[in-house]
C-alpha positions in Angstrom: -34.4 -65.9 6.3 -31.2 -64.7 8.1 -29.1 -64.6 5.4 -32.4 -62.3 3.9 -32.4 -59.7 6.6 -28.5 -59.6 6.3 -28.3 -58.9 2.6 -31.2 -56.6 3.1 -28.9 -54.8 5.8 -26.0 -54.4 3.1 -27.9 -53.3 0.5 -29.8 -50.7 3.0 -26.3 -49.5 4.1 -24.7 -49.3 0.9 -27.4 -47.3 -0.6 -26.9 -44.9 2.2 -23.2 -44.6 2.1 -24.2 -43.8 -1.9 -26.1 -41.2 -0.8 -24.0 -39.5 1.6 -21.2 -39.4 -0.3 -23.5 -37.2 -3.0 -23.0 -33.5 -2.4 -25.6 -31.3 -3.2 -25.1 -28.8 -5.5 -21.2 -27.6 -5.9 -20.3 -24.1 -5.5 -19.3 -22.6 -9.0 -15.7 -21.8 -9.9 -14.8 -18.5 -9.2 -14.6 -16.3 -12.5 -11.4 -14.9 -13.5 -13.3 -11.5 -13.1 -13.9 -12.1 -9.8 -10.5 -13.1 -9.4 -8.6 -10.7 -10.8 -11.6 -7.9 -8.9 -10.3 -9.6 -5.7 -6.6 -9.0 -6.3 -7.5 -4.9 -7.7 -10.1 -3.6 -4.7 -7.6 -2.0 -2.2 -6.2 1.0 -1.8 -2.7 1.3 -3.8 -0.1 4.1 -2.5 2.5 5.4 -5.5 6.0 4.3 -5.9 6.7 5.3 -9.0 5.9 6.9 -12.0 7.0 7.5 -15.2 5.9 9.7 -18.4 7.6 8.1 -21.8 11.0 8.0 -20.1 11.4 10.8 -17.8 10.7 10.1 -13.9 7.6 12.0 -12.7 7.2 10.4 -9.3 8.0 13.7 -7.4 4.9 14.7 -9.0 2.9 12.4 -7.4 3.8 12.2 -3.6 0.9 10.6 -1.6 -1.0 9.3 -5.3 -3.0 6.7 -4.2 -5.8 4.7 -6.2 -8.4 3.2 -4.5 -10.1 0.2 -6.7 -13.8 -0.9 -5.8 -16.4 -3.2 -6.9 -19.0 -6.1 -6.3 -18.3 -9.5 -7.4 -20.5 -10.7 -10.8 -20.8 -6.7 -11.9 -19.4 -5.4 -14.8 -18.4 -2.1 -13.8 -16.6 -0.7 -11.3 -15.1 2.2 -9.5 -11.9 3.7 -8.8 -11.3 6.6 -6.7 -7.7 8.8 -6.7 -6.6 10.3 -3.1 -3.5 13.2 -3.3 -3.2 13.5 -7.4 -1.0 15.6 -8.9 -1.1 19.3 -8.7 -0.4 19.4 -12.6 -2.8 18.5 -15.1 -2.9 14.7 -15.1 -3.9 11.6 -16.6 -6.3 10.4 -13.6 -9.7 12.0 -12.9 -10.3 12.2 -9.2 -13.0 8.9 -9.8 -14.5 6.8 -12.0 -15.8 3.5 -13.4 -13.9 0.9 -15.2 -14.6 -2.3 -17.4 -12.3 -5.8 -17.8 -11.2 -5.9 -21.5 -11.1 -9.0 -23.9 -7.9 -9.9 -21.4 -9.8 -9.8 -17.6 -5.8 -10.6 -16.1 -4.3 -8.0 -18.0 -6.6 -5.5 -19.3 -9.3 -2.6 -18.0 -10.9 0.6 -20.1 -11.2 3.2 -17.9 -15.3 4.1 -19.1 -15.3 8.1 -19.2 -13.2 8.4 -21.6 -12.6 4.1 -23.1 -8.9 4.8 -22.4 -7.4 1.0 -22.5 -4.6 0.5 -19.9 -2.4 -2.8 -19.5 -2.5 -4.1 -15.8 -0.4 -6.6 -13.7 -1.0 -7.1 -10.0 -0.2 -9.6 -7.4 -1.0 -9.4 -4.3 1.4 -6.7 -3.1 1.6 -5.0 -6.3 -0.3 -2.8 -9.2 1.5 -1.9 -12.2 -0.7 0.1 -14.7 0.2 0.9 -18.3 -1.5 3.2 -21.0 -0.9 5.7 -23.3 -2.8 9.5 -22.5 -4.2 10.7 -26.0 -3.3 14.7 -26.7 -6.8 15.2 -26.9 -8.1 13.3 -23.8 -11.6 14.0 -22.5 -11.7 16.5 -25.6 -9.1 18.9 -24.6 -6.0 20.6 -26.5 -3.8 22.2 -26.2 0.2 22.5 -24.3 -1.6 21.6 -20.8 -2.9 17.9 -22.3 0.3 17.9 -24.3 2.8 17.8 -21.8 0.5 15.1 -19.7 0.3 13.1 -22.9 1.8 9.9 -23.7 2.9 6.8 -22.2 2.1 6.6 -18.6 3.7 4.0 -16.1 2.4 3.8 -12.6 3.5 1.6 -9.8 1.7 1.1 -6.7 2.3 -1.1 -3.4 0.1 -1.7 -0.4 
């Protein structure tokens, strides 16, 4: 009988050590959406800027790009603070999309332009190429903003 109510004991505490061990239910993994949304949402101030190959930072003092949006959506916004007195390539805000690439590529939605991406997170390098006929305009304003665009940003 006492070797009953001992192996009863082990079993009883075995089960519950099984038991505690379980979790519940696991928190899922992070999407690489919400990854890459994490690195994106802050406000970016210039460093550079360049149109094809010609340096167009002093056109752009104070730029800055402020990135925004709620983890799980599938759009977001972007605002731009201090943009260029010229005709440029950036509205003062929008909405933007992840491409087929989340870590490398958005569409900015107004106008589906595609733009390359890398950040980290200190950094926000944004390629794309400005159409001469963006947002249905012509003409030698759009012309001399159009083209390939590179912008650099830091915190």
């Amino acid at each position: 009988m006492k070797a009953f109510r001992i192996l009863t004991t082990a079993v009883s505490l075995g089960v519950i050590l099984i038991f505690t061990g379980c979790g519940g239910g696991s928190t899922p993994a992070e999407s690489t959406q919400d990854k890459q949304l994490k690195l994106l949402s802050q406000t970016w101030k210039v460093s550079t800027v360049t149109l094809e190959t010609v340096d167009k930072t002093g056109d752009w003092p104070g730029f800055q790009l402020t990135i925004s949006g709620t983890k799980g959506a599938t759009s977001f916004n972007y605002s731009c603070a201090n943009r260029s007195s010229k005709l440029g390539p950036w509205p003062a805000s929008g909405t933007w999309t992840f491409d087929t690439d989340p870590v490398t590529q958005i569409i900015r939605t107004e106008d589906n332009l595609h733009m390359t991406y890398t950040v980290t997170s200190t950094t926000l390098q944004i390629i794309f190429n400005y159409p001469t006929t963006a947002n249905g305009y012509t003409g030698p304003r759009v012309s001399n903003v159009s083209g390939n665009w590179i912008f650099n940003f830091t915190l």
